[in-house]
Backbone atoms as SQL, in Angstrom:
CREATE TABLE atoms (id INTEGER PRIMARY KEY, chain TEXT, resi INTEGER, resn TEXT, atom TEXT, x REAL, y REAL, z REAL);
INSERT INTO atoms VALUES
  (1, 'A', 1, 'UNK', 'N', 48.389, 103.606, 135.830),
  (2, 'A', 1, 'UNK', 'CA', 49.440, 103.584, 136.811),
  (3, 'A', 1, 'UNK', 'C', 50.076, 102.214, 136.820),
  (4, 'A', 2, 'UNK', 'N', 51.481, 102.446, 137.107),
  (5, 'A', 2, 'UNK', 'CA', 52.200, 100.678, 137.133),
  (6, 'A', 2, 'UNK', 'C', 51.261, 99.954, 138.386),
  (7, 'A', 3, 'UNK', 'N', 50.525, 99.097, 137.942),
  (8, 'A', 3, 'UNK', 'CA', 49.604, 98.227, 138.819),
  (9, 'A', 3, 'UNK', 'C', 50.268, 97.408, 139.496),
  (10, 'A', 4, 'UNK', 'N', 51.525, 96.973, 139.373),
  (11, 'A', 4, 'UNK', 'CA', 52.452, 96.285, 139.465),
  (12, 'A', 4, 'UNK', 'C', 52.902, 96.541, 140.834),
  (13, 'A', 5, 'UNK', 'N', 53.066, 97.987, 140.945),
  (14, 'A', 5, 'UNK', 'CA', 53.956, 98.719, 141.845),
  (15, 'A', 5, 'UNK', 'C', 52.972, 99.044, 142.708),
  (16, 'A', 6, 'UNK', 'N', 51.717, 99.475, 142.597),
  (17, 'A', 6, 'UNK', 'CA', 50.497, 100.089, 143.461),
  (18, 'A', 6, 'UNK', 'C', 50.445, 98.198, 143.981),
  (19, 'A', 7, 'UNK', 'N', 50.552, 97.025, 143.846),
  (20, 'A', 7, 'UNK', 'CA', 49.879, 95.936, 144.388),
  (21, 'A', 7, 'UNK', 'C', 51.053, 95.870, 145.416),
  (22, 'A', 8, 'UNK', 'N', 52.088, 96.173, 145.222),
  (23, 'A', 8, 'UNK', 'CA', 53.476, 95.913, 146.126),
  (24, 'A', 8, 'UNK', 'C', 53.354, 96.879, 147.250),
  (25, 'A', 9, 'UNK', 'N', 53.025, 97.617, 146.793),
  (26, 'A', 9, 'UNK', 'CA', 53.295, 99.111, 148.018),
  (27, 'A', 9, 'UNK', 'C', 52.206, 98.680, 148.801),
  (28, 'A', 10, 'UNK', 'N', 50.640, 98.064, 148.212),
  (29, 'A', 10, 'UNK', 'CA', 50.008, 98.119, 149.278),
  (30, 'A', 10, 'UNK', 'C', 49.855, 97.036, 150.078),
  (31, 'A', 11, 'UNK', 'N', 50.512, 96.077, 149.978),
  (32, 'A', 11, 'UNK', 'CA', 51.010, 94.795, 150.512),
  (33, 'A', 11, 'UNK', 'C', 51.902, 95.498, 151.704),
  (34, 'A', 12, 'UNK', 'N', 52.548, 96.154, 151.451),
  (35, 'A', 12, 'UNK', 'CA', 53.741, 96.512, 152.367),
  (36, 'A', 12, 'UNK', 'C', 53.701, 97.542, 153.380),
  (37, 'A', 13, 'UNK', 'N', 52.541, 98.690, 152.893),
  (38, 'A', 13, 'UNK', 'CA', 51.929, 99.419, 153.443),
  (39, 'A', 13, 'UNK', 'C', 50.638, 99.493, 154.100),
  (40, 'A', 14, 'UNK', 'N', 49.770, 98.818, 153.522),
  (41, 'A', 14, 'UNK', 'CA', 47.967, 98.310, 153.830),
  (42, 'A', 14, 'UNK', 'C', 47.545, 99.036, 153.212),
  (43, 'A', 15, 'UNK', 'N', 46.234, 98.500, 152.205),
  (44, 'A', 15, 'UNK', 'CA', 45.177, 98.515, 151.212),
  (45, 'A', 15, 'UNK', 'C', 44.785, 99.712, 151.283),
  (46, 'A', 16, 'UNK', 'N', 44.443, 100.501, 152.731),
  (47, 'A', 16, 'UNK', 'CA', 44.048, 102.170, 152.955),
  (48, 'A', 16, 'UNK', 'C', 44.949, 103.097, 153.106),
  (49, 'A', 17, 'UNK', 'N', 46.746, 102.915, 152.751),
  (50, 'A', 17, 'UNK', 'CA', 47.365, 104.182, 153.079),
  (51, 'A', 17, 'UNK', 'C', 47.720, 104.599, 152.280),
  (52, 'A', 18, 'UNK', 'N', 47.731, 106.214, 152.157),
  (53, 'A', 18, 'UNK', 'CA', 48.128, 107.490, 151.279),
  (54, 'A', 18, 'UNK', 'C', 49.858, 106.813, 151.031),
  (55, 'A', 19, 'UNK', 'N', 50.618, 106.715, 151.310),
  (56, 'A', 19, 'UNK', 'CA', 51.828, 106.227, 151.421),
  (57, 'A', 19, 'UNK', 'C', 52.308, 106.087, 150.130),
  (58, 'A', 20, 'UNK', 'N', 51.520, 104.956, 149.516),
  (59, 'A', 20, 'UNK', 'CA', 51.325, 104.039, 148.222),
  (60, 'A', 20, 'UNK', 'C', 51.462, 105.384, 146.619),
  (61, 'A', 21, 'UNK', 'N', 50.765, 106.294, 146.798),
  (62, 'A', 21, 'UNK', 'CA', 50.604, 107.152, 145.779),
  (63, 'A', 21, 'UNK', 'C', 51.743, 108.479, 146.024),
  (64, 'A', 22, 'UNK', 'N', 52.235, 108.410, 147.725),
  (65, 'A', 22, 'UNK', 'CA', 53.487, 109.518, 147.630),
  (66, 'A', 22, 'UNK', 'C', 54.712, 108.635, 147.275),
  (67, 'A', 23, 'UNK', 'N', 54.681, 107.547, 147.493),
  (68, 'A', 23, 'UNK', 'CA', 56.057, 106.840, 146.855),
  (69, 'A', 23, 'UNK', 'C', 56.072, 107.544, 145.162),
  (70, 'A', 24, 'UNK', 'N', 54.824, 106.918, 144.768),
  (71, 'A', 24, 'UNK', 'CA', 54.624, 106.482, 143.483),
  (72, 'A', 24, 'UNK', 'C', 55.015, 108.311, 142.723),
  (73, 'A', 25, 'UNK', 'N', 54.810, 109.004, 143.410),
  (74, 'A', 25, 'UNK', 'CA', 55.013, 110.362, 143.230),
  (75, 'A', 25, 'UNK', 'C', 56.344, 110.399, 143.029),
  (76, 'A', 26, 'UNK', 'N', 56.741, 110.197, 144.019),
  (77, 'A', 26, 'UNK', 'CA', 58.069, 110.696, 144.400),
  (78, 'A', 26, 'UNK', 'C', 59.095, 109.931, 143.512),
  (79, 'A', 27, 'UNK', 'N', 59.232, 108.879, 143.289),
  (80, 'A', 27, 'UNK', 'CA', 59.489, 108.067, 142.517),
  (81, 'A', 27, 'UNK', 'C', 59.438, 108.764, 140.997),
  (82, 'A', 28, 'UNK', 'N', 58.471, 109.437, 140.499),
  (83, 'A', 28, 'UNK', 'CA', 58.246, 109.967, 139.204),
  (84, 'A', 28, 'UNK', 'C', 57.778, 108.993, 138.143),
  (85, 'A', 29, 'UNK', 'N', 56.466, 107.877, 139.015),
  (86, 'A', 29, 'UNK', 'CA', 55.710, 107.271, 138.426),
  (87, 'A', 29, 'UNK', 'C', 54.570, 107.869, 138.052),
  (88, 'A', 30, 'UNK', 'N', 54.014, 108.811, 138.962),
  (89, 'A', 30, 'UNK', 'CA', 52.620, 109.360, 138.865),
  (90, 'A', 30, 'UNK', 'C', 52.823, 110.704, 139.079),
  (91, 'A', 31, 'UNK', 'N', 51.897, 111.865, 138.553),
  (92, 'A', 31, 'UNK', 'CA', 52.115, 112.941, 138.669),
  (93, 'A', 31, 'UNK', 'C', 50.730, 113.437, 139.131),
  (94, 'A', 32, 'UNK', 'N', 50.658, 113.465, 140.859),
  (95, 'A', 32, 'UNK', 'CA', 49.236, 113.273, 141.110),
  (96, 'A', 32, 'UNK', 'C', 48.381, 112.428, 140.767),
  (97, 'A', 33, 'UNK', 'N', 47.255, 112.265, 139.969),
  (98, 'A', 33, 'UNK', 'CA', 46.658, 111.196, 139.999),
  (99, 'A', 33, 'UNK', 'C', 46.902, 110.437, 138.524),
  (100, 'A', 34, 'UNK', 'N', 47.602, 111.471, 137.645),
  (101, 'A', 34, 'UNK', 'CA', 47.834, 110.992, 136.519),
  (102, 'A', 34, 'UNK', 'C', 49.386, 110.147, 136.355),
  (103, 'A', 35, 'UNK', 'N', 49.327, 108.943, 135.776),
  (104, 'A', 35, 'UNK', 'CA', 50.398, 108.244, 135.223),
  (105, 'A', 35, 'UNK', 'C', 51.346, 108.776, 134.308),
  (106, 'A', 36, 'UNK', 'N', 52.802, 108.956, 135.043),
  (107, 'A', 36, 'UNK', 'CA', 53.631, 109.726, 133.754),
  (108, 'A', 36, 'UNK', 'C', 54.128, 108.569, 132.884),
  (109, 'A', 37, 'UNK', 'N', 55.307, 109.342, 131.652),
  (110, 'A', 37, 'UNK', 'CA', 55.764, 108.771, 130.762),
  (111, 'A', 37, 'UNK', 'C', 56.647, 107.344, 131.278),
  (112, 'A', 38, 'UNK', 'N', 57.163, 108.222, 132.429),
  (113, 'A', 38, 'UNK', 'CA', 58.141, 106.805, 133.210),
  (114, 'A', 38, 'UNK', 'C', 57.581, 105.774, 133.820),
  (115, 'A', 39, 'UNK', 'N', 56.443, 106.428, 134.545),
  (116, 'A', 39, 'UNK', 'CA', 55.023, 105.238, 134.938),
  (117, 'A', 39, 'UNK', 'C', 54.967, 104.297, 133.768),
  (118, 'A', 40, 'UNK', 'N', 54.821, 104.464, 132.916),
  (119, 'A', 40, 'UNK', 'CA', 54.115, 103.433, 131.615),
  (120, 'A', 40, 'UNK', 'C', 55.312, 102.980, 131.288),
  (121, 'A', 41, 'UNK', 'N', 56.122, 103.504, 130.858),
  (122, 'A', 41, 'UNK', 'CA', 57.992, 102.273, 130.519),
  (123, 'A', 41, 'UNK', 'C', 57.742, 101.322, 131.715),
  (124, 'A', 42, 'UNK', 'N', 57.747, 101.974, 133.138),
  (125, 'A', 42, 'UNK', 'CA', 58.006, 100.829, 133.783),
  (126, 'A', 42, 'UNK', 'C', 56.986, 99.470, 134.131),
  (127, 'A', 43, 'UNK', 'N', 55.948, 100.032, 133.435),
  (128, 'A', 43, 'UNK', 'CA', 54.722, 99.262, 133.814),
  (129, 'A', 43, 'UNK', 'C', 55.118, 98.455, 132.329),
  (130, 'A', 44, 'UNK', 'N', 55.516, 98.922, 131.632),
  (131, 'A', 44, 'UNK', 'CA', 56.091, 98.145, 129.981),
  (132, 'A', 44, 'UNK', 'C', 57.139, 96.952, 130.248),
  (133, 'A', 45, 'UNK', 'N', 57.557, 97.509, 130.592),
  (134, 'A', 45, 'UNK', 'CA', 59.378, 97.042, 130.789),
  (135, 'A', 45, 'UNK', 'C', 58.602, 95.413, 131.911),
  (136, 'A', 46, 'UNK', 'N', 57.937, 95.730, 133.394),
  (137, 'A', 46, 'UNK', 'CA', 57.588, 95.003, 133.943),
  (138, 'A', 46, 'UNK', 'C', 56.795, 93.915, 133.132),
  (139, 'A', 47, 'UNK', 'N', 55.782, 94.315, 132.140),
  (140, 'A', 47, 'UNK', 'CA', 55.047, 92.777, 131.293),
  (141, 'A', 47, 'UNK', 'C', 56.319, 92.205, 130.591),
  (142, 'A', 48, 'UNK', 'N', 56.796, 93.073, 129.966),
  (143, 'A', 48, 'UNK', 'CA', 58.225, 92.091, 129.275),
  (144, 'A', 48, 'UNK', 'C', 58.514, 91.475, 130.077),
  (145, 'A', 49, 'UNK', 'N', 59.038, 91.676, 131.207),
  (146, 'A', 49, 'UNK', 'CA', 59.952, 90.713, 132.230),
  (147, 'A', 49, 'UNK', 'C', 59.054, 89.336, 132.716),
  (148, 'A', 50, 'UNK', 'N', 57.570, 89.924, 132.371),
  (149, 'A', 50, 'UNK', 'CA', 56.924, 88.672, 133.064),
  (150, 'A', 50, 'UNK', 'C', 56.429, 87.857, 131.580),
  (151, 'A', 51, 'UNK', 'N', 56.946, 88.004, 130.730),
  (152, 'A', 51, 'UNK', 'CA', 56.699, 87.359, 129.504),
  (153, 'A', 51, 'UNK', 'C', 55.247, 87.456, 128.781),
  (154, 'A', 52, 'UNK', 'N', 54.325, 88.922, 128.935),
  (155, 'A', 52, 'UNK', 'CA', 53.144, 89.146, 128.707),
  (156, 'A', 52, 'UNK', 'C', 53.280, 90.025, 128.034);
């Protein structure tokens, strides 16, 4: 899953809420508990940007 995006949401939301994984849903990062194709570009795309 973009780890990236799960550390942001739960900053913004708190460490215990469901919230974090219906964004990430809804969004069309995760498909239930599994990471989709767009999950991983953006989790890609994000190390590029951070020069890793």
């Amino acid at each position: 899953m973009p780890k990236f995006l799960e550390d942001k949401l739960k900053r913004e939301y708190g460490p215990n809420s469901k919230i974090v994984y219906k964004v990430m849903n809804k969004i069309g990062a995760m498909r239930g508990n599994k990471e989709t194709a767009k999950g991983r570009a953006m989790a890609r795309k994000h190390r590029r940007r951070q020069g890793r």
